[in-house]
FIMAR-428312 format. One record per residue (C-alpha): residue in three letters; x, y, z. Coordinates in steps of 0.001 Angstrom, whole numbers, plus 500000, padded with zeros to 6 digits. Layout:
# residues N
ALAXYZ/...
***
This chain:
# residues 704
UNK648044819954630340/UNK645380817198631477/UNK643339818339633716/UNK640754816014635019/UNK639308817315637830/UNK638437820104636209/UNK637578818386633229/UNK634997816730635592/UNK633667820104636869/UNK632947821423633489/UNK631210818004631815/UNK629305817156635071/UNK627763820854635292/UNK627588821099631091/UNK627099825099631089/UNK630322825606633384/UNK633089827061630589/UNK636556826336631156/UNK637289829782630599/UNK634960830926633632/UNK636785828563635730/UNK640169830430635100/UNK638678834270635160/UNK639443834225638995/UNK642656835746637788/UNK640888838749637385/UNK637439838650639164/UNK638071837979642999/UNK635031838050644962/UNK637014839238647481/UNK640488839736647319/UNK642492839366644037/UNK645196836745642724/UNK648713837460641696/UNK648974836931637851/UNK649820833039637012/UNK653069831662636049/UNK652818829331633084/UNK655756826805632352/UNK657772827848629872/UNK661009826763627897/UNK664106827236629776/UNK667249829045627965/UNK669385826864629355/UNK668582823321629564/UNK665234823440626959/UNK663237822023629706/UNK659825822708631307/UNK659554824920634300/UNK656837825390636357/UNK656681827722639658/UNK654834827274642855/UNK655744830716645253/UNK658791831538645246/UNK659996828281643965/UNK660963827946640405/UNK661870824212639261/UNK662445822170636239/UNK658445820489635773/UNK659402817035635420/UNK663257817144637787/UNK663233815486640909/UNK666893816073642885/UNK667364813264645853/UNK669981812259647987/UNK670175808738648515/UNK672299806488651228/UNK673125803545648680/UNK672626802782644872/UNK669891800407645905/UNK668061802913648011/UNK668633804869644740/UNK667478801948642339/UNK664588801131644713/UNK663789804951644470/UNK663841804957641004/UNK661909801970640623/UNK659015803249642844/UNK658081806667641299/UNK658298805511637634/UNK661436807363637104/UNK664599807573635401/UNK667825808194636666/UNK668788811243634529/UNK672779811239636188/UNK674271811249639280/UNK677093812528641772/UNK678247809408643443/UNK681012811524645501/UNK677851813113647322/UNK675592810613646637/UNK672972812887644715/UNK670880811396641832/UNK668552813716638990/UNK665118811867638346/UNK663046812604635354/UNK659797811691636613/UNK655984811224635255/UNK653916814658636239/UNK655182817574638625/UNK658471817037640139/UNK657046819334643524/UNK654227816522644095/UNK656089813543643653/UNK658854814795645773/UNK656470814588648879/UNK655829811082648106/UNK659833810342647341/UNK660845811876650667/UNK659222809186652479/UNK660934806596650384/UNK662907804287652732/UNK667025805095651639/UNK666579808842650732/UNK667717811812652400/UNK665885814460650706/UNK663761814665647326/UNK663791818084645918/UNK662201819838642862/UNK665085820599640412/UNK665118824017641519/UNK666491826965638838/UNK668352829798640859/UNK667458832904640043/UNK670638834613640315/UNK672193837692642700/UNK670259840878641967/UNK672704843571640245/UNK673517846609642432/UNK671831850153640987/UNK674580852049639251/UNK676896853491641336/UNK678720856207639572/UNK682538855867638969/UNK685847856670641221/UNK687290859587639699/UNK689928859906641439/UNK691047856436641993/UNK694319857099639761/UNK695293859901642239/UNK698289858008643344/UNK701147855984641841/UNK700502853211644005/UNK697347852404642308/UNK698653851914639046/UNK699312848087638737/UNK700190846837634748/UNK698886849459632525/UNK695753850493634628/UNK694628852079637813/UNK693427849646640200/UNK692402851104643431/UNK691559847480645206/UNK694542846414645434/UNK696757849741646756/UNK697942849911650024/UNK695110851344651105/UNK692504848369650283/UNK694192845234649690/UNK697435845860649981/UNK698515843159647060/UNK702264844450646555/UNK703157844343650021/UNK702136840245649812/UNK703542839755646402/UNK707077840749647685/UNK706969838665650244/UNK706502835732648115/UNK702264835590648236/UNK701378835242644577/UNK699171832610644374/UNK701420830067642436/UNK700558826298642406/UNK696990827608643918/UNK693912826321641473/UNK690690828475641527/UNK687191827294639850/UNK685214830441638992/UNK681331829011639442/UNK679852831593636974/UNK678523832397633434/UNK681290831771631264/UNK684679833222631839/UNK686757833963629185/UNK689634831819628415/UNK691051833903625739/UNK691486837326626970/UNK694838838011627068/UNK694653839238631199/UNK693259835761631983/UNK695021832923629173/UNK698236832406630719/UNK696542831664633947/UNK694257829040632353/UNK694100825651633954/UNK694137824175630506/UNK690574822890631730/UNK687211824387631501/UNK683511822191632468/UNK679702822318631721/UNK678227820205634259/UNK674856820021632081/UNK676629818886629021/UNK679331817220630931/UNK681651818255629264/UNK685519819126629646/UNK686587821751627544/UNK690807822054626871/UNK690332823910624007/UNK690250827696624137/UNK689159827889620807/UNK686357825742621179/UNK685305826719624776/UNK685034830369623289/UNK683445829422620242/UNK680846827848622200/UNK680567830402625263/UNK680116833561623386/UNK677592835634623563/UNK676198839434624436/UNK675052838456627758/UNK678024836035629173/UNK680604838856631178/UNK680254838476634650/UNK682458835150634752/UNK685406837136633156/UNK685089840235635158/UNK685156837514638095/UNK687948835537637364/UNK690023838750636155/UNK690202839937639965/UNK691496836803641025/UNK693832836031638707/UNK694394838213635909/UNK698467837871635223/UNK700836840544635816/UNK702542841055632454/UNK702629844662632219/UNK699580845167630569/UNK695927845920631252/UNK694960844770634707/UNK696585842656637372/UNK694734840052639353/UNK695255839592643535/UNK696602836217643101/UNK698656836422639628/UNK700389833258639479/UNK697436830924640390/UNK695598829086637969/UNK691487828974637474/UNK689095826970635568/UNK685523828149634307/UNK682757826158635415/UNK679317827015633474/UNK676247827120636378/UNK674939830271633992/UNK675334829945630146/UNK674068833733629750/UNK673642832608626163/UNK669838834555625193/UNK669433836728628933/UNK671873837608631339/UNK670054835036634110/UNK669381831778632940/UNK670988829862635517/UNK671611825852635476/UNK669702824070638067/UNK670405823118641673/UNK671616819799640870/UNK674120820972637814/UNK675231823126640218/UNK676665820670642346/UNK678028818611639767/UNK679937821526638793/UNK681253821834642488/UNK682246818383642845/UNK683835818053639109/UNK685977821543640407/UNK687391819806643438/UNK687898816617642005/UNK690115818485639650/UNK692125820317641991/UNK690381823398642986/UNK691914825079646555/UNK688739827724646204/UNK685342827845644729/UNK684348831637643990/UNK680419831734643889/UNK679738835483643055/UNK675667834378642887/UNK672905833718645279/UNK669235832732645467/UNK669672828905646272/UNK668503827302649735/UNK669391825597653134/UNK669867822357652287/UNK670026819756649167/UNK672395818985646522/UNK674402822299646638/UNK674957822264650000/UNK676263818262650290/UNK678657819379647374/UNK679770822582649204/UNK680560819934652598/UNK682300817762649859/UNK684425820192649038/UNK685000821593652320/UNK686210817674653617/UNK688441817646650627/UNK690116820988651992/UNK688688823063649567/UNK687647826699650614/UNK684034828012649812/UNK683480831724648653/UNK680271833574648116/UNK679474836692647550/UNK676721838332650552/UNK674215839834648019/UNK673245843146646868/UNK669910843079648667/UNK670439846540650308/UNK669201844473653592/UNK670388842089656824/UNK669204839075655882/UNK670347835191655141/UNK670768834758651825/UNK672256831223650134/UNK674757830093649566/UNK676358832493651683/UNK674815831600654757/UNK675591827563654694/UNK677782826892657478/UNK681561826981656321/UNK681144829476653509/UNK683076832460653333/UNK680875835183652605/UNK681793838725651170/UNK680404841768651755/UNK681504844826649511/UNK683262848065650054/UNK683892851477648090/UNK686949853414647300/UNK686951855117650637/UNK686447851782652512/UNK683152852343653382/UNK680123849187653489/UNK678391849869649982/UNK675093850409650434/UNK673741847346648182/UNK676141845177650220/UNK673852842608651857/UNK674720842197655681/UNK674073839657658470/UNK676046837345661254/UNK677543834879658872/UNK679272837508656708/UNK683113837050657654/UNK684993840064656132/UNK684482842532653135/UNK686918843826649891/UNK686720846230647071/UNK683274846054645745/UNK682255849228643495/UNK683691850008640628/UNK686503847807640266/UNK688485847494637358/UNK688189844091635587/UNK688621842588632209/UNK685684842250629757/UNK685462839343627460/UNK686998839952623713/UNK683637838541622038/UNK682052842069623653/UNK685254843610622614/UNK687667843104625352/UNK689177845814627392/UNK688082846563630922/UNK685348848168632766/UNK684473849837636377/UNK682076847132637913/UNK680323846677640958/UNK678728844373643516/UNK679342842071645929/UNK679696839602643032/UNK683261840942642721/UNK684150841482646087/UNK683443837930646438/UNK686420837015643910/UNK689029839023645525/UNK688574837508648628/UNK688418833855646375/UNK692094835562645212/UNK693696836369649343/UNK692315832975649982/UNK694492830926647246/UNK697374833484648897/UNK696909831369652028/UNK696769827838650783/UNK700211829119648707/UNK701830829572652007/UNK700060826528653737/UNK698517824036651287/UNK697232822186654600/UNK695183824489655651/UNK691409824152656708/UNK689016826163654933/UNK687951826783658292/UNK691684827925659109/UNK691992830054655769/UNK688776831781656780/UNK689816832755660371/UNK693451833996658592/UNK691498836284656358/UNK689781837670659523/UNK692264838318662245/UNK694587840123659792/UNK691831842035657836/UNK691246846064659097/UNK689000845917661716/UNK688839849447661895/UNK686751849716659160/UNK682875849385659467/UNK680544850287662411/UNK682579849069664652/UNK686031850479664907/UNK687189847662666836/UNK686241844111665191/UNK683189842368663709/UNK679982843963662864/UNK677010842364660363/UNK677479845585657764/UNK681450844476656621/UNK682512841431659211/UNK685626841380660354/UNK686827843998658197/UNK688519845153655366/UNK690227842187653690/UNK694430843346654007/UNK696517840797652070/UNK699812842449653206/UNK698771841589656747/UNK698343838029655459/UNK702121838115654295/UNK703352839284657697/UNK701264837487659943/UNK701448834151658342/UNK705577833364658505/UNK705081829851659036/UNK702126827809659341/UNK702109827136662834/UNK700828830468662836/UNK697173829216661418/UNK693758829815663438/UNK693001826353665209/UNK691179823984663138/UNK687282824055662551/UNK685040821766663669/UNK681861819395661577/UNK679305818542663534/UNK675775815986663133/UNK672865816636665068/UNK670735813691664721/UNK666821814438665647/UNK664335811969666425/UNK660379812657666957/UNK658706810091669499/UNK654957810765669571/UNK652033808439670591/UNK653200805688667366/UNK656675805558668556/UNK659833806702667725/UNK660191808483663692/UNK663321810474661831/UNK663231814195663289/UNK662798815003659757/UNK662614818918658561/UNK663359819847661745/UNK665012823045662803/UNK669086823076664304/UNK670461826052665511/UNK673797826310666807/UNK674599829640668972/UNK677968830609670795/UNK677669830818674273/UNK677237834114675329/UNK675986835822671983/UNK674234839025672611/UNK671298838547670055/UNK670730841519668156/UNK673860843679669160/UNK675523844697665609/UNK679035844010666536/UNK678884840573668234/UNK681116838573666585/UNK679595835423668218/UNK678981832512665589/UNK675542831307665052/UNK674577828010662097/UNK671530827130660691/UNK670369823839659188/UNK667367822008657957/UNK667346818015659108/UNK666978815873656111/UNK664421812579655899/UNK667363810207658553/UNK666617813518660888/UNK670372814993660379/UNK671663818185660385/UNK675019818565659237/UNK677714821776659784/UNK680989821862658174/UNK684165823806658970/UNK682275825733662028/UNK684073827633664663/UNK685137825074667373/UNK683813826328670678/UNK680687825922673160/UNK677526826049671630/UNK673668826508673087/UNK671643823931670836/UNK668166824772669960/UNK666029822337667687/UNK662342822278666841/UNK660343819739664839/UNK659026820393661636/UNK658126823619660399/UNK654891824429660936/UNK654395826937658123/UNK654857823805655521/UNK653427821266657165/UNK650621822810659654/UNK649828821518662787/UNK649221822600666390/UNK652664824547668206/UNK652483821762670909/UNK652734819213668057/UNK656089820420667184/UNK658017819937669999/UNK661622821778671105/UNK664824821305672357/UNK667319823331674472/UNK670729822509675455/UNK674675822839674933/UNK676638820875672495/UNK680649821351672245/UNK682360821272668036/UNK685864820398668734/UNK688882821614666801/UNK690236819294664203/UNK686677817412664178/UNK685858816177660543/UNK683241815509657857/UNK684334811822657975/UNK684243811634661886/UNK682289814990663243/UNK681154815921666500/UNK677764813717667361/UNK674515814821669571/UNK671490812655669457/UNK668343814826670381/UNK665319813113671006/UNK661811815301670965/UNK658773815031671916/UNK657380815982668683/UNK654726814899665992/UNK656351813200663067/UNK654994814941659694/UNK652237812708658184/UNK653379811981654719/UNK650442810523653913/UNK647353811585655122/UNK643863810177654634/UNK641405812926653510/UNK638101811592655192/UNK635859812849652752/UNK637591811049649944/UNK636405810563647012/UNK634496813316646305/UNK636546814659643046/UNK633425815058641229/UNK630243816621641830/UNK628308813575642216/UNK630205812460645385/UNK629958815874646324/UNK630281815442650787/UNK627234817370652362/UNK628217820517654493/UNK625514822668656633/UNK625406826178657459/UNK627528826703660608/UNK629756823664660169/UNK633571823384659641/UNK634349820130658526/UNK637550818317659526/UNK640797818281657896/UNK641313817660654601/UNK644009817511651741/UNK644226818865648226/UNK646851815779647729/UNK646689811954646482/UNK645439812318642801/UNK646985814729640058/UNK644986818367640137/UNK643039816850643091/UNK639259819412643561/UNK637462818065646322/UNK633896818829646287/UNK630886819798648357/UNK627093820036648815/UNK624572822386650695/UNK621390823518650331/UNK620126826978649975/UNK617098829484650304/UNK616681832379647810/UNK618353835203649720/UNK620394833048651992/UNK623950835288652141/UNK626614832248651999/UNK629667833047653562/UNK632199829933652494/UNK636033829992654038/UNK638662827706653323/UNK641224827317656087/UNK644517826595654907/UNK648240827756655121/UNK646975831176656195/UNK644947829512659690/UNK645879826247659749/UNK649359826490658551/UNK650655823806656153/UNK651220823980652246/UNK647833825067650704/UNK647729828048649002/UNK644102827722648296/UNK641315828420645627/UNK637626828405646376/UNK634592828004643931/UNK631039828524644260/UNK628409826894641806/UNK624919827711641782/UNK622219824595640944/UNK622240825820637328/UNK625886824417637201/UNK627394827672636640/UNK630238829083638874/UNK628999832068640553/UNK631972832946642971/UNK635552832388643661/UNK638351833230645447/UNK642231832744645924/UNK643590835129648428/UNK640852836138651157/UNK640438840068651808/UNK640261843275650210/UNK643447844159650467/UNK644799840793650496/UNK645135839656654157/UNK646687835910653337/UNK646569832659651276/UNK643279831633652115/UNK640010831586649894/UNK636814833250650965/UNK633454833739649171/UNK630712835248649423/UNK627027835299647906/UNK623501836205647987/UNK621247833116646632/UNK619178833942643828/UNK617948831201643211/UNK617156827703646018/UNK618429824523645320/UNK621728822810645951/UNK624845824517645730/UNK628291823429645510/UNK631745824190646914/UNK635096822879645182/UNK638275823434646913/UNK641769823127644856/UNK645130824847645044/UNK646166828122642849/UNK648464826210640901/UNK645892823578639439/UNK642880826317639384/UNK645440828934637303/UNK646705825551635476/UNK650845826635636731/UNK651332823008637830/UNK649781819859639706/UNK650011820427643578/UNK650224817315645501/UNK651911818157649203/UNK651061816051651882/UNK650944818888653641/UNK648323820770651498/UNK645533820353654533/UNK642390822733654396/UNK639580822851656393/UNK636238824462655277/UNK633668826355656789/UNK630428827396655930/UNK627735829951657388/UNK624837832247656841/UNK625439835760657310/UNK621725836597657998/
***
């Protein structure tokens, strides 16, 4: 990678070594760095990634949402890009762009006709549960015994499957997409229930040959789509297993090709092409037995799609062990899983939280394995396959009512489920939701579909910031939507509670919500990405009402106007240019200079001067996203007059107390010393870093 500023650092100083630059990996003076993350080849789409925190993105992808195809073309035209494909439906567009996707999306989310400009973000994928043993017992009955095999899940006991199959609750004319690694098209539980169609979003491509989708699928590491889609569907023929909806259809959609590592997931925006391309072919439910994505962006907009179109979304909670949001599980509409055992109990992996709506058989569960790893069946667990049966009781539903909401198929699932089971013998609770998923119930509750839940509601919240320049888009601004009369941290209050991240117009969108009375709270931007003072941010407090029926097309509106501090998208650094050492800014002992920005040239190092005495201890800090708040995960340097560095720092503190850089040094020698201030990413060479938002201040003084 070119890297000029450092370039400039080693040519103007001659004796500096490029290699002494990059040793702070592993000489912190104080504190220590985590090791760097180089880009390397993806698996699956043989592009660049690069990583930045937690973040892990295709180098050169830029996802955006765009209002029009000239907003779009104008886009395009602006950064230098091209327009790689896009999702009309949703109106979501894939950039290649020149340099690092994560700094030019900070100057494409300013860009007059876009919504949001994303990195191409890779998911990681739902973390597999630690072995949990095997049911020995779970043949003890007759009643578990379904085909050839003993399926505890769906006796009387669990999901009562028989008692809705006699009443007519099979699933037929119901069509399922299985968002996964690839499923299987072949295996004799899951052929005869094959759409006929199978898709790979990155390739594009439609599959309707078995042959060829399984020549092409293969592979040691692609299973979990066919254990998925065998507890949804798997037909009931008398042999092996038998699936919870055995007359519906299901299609494969490839987000995870599994073809060299089980995790090598598609990114975000391949994701949502595979959502859209599902509904658009007919899908009733999307199972998505993964996690690891985020609020807002392409994945959700496709999720809403779907949602308008009357499809219902299924996720699985996690296997995180904790109570915690995880995505996509926690967008507003979703209907997430959590997992049970044999004896009905909340497994212990199970992820839990508010959003989670009701739970089914999650640990060791009897699906089908894929015949290129030699067919048969296996005990599996994790919420990854709770997630499918309750894709399965869902298609049930729109069998019996192919009008329904997904709002209204979620609320059916959750008045008839087992409420007994859980903390909270009588209802909700975070650990399994409403309950114990009871398809039976389903069969005897639903008779007719007048007897449906009320409609859902979709709601806008529409932000705007008006601060001493006038009025600006509320943009990355904080919605919350919380039922009257919730009892915050009580475990078995059912009351519903949404989350949402405004995009650049300042909207906040929630689809297929619980109609009802809401208390509305919104901030302003966040402060821990773009910094700022609390009173800069501004907040919001009042009711808002989602009425049944209300749609994606025509939702419920509230305009919110706050007095808040519109995020600076680009800032002026006032001690630019001083990228090399000769326009090095002069800093004194005992001064903090004003705010500046690592941000408005590629692998930006701002530089600056002091003079020192022979024994003078230097004390140099760097204020960033640790003090300050913002973007900046800092790096500091200090270079003697001989041009050589002789300290440097990423994370201040011994042990690490945040972000920030620190140094310190004894002067052995007088003259002029210098100070160069950068990010992690360009210091460790893991990417450019270009945020707006990446505002430092530094600070100097002499310890004695």
């Amino acid at each position: 990678m070119h890297r000029p500023s450092l370039h400039n650092l080693s040519r103007n100083f001659g004796v500096v070594a490029l290699t002494a630059l990059l040793a702070a990996c592993g000489q912190q003076t104080p504190g220590t760095t985590p090791t760097a993350v180089k880009p390397k080849a993806d698996l699956s789409e043989h592009a660049t990634v690069a990583q930045s925190g937690k973040l892990k993105y295709v180098q050169n992808e830029l996802v955006v949402g765009y209002t029009d195809q000239s907003s779009l073309n104008r886009a395009a035209s602006t950064l230098k890009a091209t327009v790689v494909a896009t999702i009309p439906e949703i109106r979501v567009a894939l950039l290649r762009v020149q340099g690092d996707s994560l700094k030019v999306s900070s100057q494409a989310f300013r860009l007059p006709g876009l919504r949001y400009a994303q990195p191409n973000q890779i998911i990681t994928g739902e973390t597999p549960p630690a072995g949990q043993g095997n049911l020995n017992a779970q043949a003890a009955s007759t009643d578990q015994i379904f085909d050839e095999l003993p399926q505890y899940a769906l006796d009387p006991r669990h999901l009562n499957a028989k008692a809705a199959w006699d009443a007519g609750l099979d699933g037929q004319g119901v069509l399922v997409a299985v968002l996964d690694d690839p499923g299987d098209v072949s295996h004799p539980d899951l052929a005869a229930n094959w759409a006929g169609k199978a898709y790979n979003p990155f390739l594009d491509k439609v599959y309707t040959d078995a042959a060829e989708w399984v020549k092409d699928s293969a592979s040691e590491f692609a299973s979990h789509g066919t254990f998925v889609a065998s507890s949804i569907v798997a037909v009931d023929d008398g042999k092996g297993i038998v699936g919870v909806a055995p007359k519906a259809k299901w299609m494969p959609v490839v987000i995870n090709p599994a073809a060299k590592t089980e995790n090598e997931f598609y990114s975000y925006f391949y994701i949502a092409r595979g959502a859209v391309w599902a509904t658009n072919n007919g899908a009733r439910v999307l199972n998505n037995s993964w996690g690891g994505g985020v609020s807002f962006g392409a994945v959700k907009d496709a999720f809403d799609y779907a949602m308008s179109n009357g499809t219902a979304v299924v996720a699985s909670m996690g296997n995180s062990y904790y109570d915690e949001y995880q995505y996509p599980a926690a967008l507003p509409g979703v209907i997430a899983s959590g997992a049970l055992d044999g004896s009905n109990r909340k497994v212990t992996f199970s992820t839990s939280g508010r959003h989670i709506s009701s739970s089914a058989p999650g640990q060791d569960t009897m699906l089908a394995n894929p015949t290129w790893l030699g067919g048969g069946h296996e005990l599996i667990s994790g919420t990854s396959f709770s997630s499918p049966y309750t894709a399965g009781v869902a298609a049930l539903v729109y069998q019996k009512c192919p009008a329904a909401t997904p709002f209204q198929v979620r609320r059916i699932l959750e008045t008839t489920a087992n409420g007994s089971i859980g903390s909270n013998p009588n209802g909700f609770d975070r650990e399994t939701g409403w309950g114990a998923l009871n398809a039976g119930n389903i069969a005897k509750t639903l008779t007719s579909c007048d007897k449906l839940p009320a409609k859902g509601a979709n709601a806008r919240i529409n932000v705007t910031y008006l601060d001493a320049t006038g009025k600006h888009p509320g943009v990355l601004g904080d919605v919350i939507l919380r039922g009257k009369g919730m009892r915050a941290g009580a475990t078995d209050d059912p009351t519903p509670m949404y989350l949402s991240t405004t995009d650049a117009e300042g909207n906040a969108t929630f689809a297929e919500i619980a109609p009802g009375e809401y208390d509305l709270y919104v901030a302003g931007s966040d402060l821990s990405i773009t910094g700022g003072k609390l009173e800069e941010r501004g907040t919001y407090v009042g009711s808002f009402t989602a009425t049944s029926g209300s749609t994606r097309v025509k939702p419920d509106l509230k305009e919110v106007i706050l007095a808040a501090t519109s995020p600076d998208f680009n800032p002026v650094d006032p001690y630019e240019p001083n990228d090399t050492p000769a326009q090095a800014k002069t800093i004194a002992y005992g001064q903090t200079t004003n705010t500046a920005y690592i941000f408005g040239k590629p692998n930006d190092l701002d530089f600056f001067k002091f003079t020192a005495a022979v024994g003078d201890q230097i004390k140099a800090e760097v204020l960033a996203m640790g003090q300050l708040g913002g973007s900046l995960d800092s790096f500091l340097f200090l270079i003697g007059p001989d041009g050589k560095v002789v300290a440097q720092n990423d994370d201040r503190g011994e042990p690490r107390i945040d972000s920030d850089s620190e140094v310190t040094y004894t002067a052995k020698a007088a003259g002029t010393y210098y100070l160069a201030v950068t990010s992690f990413n360009i210091a460790s060479d893991t990417g450019d870093d270009g945020s707006p938002f990446n505002k430092y201040q530094l600070k100097l003084t002499k310890a004695n």
